[in-house]
Backbone as ProteinMPNN parsed JSONL, in Angstrom:
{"seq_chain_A": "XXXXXXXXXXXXXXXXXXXXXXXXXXXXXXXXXXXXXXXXXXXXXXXXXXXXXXXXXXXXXXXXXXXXXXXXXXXXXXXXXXXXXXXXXXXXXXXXXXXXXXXXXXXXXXXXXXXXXXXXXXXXXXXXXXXXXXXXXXXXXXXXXXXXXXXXXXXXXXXXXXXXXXXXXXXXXXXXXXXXXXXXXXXXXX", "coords_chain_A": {"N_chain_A": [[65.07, 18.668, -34.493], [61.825, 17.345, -34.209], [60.171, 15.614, -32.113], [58.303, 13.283, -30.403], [57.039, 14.028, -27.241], [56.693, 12.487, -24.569], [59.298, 10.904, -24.873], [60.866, 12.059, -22.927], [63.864, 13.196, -23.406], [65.779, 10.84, -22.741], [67.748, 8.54, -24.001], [67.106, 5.451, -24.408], [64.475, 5.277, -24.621], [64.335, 7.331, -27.043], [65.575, 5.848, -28.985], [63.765, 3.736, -28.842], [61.492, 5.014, -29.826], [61.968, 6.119, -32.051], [63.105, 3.915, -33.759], [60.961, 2.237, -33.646], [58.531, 2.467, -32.242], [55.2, 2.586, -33.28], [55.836, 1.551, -35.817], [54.171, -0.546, -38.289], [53.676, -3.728, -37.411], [53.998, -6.949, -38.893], [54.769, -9.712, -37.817], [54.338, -12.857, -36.027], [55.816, -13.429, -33.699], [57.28, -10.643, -33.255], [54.897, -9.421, -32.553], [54.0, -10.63, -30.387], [55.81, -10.274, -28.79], [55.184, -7.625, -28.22], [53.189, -7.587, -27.094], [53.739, -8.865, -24.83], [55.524, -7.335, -23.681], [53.913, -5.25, -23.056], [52.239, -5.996, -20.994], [53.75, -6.471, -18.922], [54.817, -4.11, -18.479], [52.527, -2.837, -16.886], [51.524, -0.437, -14.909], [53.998, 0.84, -14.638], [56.655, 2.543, -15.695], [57.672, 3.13, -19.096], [59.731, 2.575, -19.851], [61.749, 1.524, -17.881], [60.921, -0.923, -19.063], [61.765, -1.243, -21.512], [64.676, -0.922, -20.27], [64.988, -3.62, -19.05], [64.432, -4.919, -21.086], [66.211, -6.175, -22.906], [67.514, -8.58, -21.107], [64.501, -9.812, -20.795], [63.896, -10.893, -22.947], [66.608, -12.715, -23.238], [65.704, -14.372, -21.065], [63.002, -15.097, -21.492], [63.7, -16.799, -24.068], [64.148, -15.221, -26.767], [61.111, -14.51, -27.246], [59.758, -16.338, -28.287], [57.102, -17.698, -28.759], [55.901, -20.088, -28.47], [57.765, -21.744, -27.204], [57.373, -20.662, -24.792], [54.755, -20.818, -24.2], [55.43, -23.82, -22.702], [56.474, -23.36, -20.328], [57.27, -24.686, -17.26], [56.01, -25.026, -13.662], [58.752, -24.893, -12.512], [60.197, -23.223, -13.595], [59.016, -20.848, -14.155], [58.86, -20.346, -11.35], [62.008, -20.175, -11.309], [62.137, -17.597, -12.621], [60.52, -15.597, -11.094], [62.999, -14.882, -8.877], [64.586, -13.849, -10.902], [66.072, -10.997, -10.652], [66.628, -9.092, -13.393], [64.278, -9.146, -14.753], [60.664, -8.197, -14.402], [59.642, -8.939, -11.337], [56.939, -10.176, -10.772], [54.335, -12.466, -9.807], [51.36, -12.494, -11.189], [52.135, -11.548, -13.546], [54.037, -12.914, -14.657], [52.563, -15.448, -14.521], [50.831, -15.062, -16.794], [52.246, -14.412, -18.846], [52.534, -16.955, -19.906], [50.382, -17.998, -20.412], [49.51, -16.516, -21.861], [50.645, -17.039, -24.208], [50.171, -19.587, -24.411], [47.351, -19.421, -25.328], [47.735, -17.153, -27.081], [48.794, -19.179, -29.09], [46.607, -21.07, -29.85], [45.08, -18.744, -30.87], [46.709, -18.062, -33.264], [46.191, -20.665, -34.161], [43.716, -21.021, -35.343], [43.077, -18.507, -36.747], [45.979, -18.467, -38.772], [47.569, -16.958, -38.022], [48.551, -14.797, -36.188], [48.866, -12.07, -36.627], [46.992, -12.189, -38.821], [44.445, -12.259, -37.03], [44.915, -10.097, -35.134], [44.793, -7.642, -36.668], [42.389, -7.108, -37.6], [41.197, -5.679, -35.809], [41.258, -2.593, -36.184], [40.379, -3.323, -39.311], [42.564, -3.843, -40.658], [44.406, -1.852, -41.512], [46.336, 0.826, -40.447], [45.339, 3.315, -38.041], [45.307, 6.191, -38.863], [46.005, 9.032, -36.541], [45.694, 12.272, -35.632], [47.076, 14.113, -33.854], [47.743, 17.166, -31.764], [49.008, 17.886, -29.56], [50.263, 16.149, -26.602], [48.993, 15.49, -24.508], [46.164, 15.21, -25.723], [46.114, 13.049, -26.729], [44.579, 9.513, -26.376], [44.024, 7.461, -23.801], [43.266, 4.398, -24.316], [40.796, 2.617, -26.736], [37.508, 2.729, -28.47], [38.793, 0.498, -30.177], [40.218, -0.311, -29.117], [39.133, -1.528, -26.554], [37.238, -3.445, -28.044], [39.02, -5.337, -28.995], [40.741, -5.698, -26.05], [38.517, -7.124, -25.1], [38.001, -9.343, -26.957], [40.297, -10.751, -26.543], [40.332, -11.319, -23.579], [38.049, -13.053, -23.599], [39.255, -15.184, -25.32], [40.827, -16.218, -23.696], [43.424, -14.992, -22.821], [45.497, -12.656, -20.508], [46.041, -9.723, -18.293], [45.409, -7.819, -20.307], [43.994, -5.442, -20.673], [42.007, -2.82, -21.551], [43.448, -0.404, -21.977], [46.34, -1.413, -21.761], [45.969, -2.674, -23.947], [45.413, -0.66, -25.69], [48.122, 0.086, -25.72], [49.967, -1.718, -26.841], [48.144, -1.651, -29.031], [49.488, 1.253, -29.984], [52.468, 0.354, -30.188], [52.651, -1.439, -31.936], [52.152, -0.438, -34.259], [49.148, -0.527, -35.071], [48.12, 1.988, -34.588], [48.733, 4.901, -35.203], [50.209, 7.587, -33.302], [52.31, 8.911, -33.114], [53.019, 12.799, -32.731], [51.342, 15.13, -35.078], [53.407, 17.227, -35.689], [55.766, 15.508, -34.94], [58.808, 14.278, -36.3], [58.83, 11.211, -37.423], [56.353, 10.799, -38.052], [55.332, 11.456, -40.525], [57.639, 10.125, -42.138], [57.671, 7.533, -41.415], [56.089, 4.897, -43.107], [52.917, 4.485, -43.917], [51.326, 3.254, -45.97], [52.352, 1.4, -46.872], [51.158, -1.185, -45.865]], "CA_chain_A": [[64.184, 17.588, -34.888], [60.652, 17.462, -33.458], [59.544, 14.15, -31.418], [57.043, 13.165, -29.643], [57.461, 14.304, -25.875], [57.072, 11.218, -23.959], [60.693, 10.183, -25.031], [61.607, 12.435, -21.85], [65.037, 12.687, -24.107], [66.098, 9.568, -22.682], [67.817, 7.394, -25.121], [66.416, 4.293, -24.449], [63.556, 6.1, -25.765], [64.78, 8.014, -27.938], [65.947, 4.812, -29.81], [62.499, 2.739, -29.135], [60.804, 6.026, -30.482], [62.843, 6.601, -33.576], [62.728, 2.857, -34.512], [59.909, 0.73, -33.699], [56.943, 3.166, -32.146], [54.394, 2.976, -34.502], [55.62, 1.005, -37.144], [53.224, -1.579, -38.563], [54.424, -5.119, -37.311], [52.991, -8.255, -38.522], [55.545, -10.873, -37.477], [53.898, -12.783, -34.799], [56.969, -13.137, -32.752], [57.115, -9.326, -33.022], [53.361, -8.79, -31.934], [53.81, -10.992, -29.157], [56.937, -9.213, -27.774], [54.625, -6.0, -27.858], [51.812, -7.835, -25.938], [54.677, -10.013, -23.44], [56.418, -6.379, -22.705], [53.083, -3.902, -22.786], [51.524, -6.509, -19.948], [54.366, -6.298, -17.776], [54.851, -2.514, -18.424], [51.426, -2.037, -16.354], [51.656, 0.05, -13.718], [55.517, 0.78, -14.616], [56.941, 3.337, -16.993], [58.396, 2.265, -20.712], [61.356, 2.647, -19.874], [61.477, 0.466, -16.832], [60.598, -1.972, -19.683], [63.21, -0.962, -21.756], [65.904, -1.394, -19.464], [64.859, -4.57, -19.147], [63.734, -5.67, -22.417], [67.222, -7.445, -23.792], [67.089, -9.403, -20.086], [63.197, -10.398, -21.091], [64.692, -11.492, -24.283], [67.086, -13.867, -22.779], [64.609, -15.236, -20.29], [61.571, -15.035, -22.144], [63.34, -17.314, -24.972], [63.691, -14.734, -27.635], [60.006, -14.156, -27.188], [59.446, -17.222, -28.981], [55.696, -18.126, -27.937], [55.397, -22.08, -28.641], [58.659, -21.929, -25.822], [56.911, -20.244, -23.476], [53.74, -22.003, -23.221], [55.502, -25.209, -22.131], [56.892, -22.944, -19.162], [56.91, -24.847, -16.189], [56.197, -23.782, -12.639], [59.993, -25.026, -11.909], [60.848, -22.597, -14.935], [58.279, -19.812, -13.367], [59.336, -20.277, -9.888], [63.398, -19.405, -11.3], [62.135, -16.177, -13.352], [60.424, -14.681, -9.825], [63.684, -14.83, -8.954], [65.183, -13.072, -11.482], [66.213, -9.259, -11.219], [66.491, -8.594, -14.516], [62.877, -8.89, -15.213], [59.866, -7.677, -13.148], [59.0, -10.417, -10.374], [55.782, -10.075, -10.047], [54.198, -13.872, -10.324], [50.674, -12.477, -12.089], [52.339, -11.107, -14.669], [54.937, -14.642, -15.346], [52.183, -16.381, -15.165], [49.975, -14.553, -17.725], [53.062, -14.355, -19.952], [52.718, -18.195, -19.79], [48.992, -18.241, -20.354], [49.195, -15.485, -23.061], [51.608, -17.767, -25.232], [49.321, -20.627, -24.634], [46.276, -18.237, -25.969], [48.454, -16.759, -28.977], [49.157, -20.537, -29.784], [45.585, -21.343, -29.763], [44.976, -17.867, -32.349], [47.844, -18.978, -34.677], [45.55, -22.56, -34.806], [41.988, -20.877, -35.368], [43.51, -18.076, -37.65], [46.524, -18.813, -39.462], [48.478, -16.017, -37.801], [47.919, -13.936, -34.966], [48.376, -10.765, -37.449], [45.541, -11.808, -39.082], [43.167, -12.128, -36.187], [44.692, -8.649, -34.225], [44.911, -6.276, -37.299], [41.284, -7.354, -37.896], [40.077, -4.953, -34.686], [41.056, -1.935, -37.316], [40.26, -2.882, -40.285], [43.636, -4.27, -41.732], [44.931, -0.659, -42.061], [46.547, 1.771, -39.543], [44.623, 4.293, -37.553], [46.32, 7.441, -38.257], [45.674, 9.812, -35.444], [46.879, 13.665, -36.478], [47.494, 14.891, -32.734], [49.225, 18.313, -31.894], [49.699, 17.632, -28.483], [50.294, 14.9, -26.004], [47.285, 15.279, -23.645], [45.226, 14.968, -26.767], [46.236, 11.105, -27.001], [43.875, 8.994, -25.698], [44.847, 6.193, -23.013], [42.251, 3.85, -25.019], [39.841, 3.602, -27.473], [36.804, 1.711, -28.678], [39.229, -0.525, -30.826], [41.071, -1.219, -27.695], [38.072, -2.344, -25.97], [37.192, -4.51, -28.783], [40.354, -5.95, -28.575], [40.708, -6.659, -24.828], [37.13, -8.158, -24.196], [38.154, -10.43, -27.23], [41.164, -11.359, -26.266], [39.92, -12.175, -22.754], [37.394, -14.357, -23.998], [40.246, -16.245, -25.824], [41.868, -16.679, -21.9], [44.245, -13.714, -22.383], [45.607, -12.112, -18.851], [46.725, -8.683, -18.641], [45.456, -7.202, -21.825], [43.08, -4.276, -20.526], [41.467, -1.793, -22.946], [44.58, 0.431, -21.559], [47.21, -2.284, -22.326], [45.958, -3.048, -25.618], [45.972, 0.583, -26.593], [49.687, 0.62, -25.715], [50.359, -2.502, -27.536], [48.795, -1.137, -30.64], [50.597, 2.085, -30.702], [53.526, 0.046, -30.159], [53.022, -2.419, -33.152], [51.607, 0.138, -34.988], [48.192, -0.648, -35.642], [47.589, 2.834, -34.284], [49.476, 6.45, -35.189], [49.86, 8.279, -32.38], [53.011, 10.06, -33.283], [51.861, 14.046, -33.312], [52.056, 15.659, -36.42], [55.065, 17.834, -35.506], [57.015, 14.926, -35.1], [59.674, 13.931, -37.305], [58.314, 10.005, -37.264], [54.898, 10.949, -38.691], [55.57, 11.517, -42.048], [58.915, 9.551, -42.213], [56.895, 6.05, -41.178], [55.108, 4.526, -44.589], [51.604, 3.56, -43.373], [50.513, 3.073, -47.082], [52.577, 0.071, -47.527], [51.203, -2.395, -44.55]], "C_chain_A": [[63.112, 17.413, -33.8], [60.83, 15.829, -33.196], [58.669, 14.387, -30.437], [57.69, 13.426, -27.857], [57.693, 13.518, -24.907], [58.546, 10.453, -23.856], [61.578, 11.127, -23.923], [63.594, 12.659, -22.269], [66.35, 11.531, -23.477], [66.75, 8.713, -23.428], [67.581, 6.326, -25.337], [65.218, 4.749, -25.599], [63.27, 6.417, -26.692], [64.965, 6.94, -29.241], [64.566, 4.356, -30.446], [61.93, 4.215, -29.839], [60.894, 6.387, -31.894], [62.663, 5.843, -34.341], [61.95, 1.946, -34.748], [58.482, 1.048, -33.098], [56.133, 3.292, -32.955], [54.857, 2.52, -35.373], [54.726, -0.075, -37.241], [53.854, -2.691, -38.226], [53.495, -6.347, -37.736], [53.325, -9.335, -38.945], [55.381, -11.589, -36.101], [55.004, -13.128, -33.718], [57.14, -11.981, -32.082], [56.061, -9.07, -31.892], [53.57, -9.488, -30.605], [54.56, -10.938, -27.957], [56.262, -8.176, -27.091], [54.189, -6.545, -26.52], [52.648, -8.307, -24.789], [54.864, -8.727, -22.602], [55.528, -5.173, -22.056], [52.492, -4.482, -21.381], [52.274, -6.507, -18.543], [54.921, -4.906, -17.487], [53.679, -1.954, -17.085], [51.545, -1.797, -15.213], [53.419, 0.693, -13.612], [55.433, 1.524, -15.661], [57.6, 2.718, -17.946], [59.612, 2.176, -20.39], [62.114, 2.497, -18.723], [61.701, -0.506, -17.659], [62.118, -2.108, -20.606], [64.489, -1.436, -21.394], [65.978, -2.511, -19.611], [64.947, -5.942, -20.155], [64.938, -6.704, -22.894], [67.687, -8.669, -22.708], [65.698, -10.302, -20.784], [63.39, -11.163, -22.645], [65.031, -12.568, -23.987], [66.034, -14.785, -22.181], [63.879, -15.768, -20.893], [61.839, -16.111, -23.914], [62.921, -16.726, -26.438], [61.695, -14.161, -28.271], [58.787, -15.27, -28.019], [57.671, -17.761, -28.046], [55.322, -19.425, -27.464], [56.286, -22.31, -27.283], [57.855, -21.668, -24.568], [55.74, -20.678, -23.207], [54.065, -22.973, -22.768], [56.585, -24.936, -20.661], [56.577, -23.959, -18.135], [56.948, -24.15, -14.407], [57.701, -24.245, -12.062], [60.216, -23.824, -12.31], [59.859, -20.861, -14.045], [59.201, -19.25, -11.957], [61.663, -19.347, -9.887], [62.904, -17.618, -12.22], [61.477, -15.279, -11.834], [61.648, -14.626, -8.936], [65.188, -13.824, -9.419], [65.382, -11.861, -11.443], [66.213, -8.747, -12.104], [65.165, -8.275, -15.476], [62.031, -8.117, -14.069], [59.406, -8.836, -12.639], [57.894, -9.838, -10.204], [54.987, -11.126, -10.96], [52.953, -13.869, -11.3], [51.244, -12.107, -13.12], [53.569, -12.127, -15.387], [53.695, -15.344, -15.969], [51.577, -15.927, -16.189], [51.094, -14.61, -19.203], [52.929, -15.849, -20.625], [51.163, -18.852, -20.561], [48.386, -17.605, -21.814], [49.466, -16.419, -24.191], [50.873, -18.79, -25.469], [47.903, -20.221, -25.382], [46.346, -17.779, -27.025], [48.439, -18.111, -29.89], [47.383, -20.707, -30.349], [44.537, -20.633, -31.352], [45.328, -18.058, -33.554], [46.536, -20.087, -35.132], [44.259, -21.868, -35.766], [42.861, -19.59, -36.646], [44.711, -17.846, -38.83], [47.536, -18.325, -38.885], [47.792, -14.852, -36.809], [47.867, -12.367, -35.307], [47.456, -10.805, -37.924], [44.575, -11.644, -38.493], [43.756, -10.517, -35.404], [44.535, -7.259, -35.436], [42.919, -6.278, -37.718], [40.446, -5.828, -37.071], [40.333, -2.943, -35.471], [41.582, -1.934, -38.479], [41.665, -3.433, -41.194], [44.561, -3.149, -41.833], [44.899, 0.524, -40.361], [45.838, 3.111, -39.132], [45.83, 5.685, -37.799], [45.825, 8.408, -37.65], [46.707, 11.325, -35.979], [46.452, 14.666, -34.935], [48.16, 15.823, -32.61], [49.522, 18.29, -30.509], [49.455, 16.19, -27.4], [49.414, 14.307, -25.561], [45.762, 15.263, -24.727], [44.621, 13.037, -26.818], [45.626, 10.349, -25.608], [44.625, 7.541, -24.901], [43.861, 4.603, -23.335], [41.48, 4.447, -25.634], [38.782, 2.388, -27.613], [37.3, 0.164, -29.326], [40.143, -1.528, -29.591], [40.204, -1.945, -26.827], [38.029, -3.408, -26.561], [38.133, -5.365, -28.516], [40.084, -6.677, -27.228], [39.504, -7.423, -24.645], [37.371, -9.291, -25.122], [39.116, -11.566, -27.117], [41.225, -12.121, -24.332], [38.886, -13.184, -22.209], [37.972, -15.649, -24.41], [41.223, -16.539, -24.588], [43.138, -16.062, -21.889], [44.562, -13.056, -21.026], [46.266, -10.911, -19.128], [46.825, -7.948, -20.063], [43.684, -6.193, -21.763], [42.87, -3.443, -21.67], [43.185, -0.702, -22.745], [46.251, -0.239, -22.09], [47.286, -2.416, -23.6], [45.783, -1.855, -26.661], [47.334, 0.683, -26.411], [50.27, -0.294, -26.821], [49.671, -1.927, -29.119], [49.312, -0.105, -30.885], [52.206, 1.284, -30.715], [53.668, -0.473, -31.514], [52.32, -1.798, -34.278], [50.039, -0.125, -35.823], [47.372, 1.094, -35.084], [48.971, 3.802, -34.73], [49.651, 7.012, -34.231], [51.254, 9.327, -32.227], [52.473, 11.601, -33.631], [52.205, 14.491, -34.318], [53.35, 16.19, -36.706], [55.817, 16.408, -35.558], [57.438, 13.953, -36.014], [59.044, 12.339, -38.203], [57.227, 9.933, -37.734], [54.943, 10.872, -39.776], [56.365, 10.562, -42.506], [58.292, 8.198, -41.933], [56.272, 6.256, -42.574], [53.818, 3.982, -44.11], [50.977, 3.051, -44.902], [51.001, 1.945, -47.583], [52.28, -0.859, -46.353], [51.039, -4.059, -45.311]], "O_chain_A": [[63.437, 17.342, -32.615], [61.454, 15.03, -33.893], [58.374, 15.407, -29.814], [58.753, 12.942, -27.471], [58.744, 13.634, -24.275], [58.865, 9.63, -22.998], [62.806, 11.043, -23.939], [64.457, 12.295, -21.47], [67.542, 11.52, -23.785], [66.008, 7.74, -23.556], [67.771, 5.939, -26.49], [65.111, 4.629, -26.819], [62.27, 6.09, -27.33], [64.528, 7.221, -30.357], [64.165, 4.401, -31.609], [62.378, 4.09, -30.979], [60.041, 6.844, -32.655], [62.23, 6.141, -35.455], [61.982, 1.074, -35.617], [57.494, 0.331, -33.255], [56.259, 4.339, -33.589], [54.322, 3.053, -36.346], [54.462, -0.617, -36.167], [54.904, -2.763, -38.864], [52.488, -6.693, -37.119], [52.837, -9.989, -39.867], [56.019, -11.2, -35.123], [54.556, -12.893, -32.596], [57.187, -11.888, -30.856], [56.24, -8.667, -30.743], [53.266, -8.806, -29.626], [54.345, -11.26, -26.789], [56.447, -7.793, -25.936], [54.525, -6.248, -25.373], [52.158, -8.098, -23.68], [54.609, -8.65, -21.4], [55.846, -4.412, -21.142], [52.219, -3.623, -20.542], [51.76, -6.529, -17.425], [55.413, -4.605, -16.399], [53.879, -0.926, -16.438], [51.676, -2.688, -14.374], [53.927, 0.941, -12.518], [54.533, 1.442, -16.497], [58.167, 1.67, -17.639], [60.435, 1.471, -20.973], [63.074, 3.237, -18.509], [62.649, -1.217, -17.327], [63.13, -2.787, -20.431], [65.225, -2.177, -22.045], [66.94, -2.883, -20.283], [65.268, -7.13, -20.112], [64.686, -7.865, -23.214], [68.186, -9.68, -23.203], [65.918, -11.416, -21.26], [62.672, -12.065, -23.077], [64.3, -13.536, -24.199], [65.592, -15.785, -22.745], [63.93, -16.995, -20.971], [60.944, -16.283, -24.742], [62.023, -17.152, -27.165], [61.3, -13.654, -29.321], [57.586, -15.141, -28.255], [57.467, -18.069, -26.871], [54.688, -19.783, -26.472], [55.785, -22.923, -26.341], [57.759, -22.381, -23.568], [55.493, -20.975, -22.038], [53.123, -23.504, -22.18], [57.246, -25.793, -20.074], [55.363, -24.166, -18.101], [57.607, -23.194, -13.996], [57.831, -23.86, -10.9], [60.497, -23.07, -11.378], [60.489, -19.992, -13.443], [59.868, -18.25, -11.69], [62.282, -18.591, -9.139], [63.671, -16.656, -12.184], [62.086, -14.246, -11.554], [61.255, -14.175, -7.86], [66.172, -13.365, -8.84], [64.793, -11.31, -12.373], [65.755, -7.61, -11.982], [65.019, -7.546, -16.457], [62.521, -7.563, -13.085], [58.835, -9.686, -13.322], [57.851, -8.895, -9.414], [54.844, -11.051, -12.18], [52.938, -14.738, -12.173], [50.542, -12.528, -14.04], [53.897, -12.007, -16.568], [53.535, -15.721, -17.13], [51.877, -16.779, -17.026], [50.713, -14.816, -20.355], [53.199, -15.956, -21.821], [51.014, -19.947, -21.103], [47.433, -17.902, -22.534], [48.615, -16.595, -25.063], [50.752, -19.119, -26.65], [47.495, -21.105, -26.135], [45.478, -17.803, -27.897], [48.156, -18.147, -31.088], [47.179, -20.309, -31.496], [43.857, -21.156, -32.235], [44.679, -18.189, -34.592], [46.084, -20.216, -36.27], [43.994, -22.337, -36.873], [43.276, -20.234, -37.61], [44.438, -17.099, -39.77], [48.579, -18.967, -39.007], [46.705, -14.276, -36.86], [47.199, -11.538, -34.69], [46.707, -9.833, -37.828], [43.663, -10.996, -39.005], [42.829, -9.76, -35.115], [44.223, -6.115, -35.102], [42.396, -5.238, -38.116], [39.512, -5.156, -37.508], [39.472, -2.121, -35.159], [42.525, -1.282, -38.928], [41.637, -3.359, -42.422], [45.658, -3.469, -42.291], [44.0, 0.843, -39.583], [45.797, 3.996, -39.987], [46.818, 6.005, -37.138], [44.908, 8.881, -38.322], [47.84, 11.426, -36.451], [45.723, 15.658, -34.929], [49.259, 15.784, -33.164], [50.6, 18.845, -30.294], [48.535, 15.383, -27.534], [48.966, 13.186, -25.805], [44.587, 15.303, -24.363], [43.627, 12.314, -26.884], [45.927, 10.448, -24.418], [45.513, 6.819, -25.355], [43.867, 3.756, -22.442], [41.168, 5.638, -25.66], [38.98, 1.295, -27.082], [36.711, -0.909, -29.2], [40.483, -2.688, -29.358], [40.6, -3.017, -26.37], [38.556, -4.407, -26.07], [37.912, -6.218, -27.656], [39.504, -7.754, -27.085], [39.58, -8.442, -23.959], [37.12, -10.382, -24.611], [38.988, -12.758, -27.397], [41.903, -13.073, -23.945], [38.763, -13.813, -21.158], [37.574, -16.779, -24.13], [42.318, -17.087, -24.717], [43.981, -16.45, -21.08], [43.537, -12.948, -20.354], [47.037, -10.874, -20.087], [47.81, -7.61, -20.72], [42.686, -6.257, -22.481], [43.604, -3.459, -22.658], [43.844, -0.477, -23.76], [47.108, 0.421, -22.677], [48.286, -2.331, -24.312], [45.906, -1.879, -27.886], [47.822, 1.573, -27.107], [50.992, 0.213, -27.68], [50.357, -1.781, -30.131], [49.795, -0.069, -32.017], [53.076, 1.847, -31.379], [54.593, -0.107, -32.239], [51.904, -2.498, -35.201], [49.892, 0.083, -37.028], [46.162, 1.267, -35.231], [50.114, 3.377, -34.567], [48.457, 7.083, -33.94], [51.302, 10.286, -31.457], [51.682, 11.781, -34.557], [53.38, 14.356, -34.658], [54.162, 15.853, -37.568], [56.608, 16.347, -36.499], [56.762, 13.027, -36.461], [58.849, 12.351, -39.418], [56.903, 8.765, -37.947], [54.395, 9.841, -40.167], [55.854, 9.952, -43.445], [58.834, 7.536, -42.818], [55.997, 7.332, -43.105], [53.83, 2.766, -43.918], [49.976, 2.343, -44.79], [50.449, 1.371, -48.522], [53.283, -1.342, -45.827], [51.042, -5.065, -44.601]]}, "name": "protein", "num_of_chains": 1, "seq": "XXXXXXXXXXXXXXXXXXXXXXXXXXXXXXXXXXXXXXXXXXXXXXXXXXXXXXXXXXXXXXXXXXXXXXXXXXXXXXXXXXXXXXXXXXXXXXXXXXXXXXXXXXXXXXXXXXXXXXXXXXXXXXXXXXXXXXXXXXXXXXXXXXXXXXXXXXXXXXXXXXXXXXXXXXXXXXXXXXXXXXXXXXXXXX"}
């Protein structure tokens, strides 16, 4: 069975790769897991994040957003603290700042799927890559994206970030053709 190479056959990986890379998400709980876990990914491999991720769960309040904007810095001050996550205090607080920002989206658009699937189009980019170094580390939609989302007082959501977050939540393809996951994903029902 072909897969995409990045999954280093890892099973963490292997798992997140199989089940939730690239599918379309647009449950904003979901989306705002991507964006909570792609912002503290930066500079750190996936699977760093991974490890982590059912820790960032607990902490993070099921990823619940409305929770986490009413973070305080008591509530801050115990997560730098924490081993199970990544201490590093720009990236708490931004988690903190993000949630307050998503909240804000939700108000002004109904749903924070409707304002992010907007940047393409409603409908998944499918990308028909045959190898890895093909796949771009951004794109123009990712730009779009971050400059609007750090107009809306977003932290940690670079053109680079926000291409990871949409291959994650699938507003982007980036599985390569060879692999198994390309075909086997439904992009025609989003």
């Amino acid at each position: 069975m072909n897969r995409c190479e990045w999954t280093n056959s890892a099973p963490l990986n292997i798992e997140y790769h199989d089940s939730e890379w690239g599918v379309p998400v647009h449950e904003d709980t979901k989306l705002f897991e991507f964006l909570l876990l792609d912002a503290f990914q930066a500079g750190l491999s996936w699977l760093t994040i991974l490890k982590k991720r059912n820790h960032f769960r607990k902490v993070f309040e099921d990823f619940n957003f409305r929770k986490i904007a009413s973070f305080d810095q008591v509530r801050i001050d115990e997560l730098m603290k924490d081993p199970g996550i990544i201490r590093n205090k720009l990236k708490i607080e931004s988690a903190v700042q993000n949630a307050k920002a998503f909240i804000a989206v939700v108000d002004e658009f109904g749903s924070f799927d409707r304002y992010i699937w907007q940047f393409v189009n409603y409908c998944t980019i499918i990308n028909q890559w045959k190898t890895l170094k093909e796949i771009p580390t951004q794109t123009i939609e990712a730009q779009k994206m971050s400059k609007d989302l750090l107009k809306r007082g977003f932290k940690f959501v670079g053109p680079t970030i926000c291409y990871a977050f949409m291959q994650a939540a699938g507003l982007v393809c980036d599985h390569k053709v060879d692999c198994f996951r390309y075909k086997q994903i439904n992009y025609g029902n989003q």
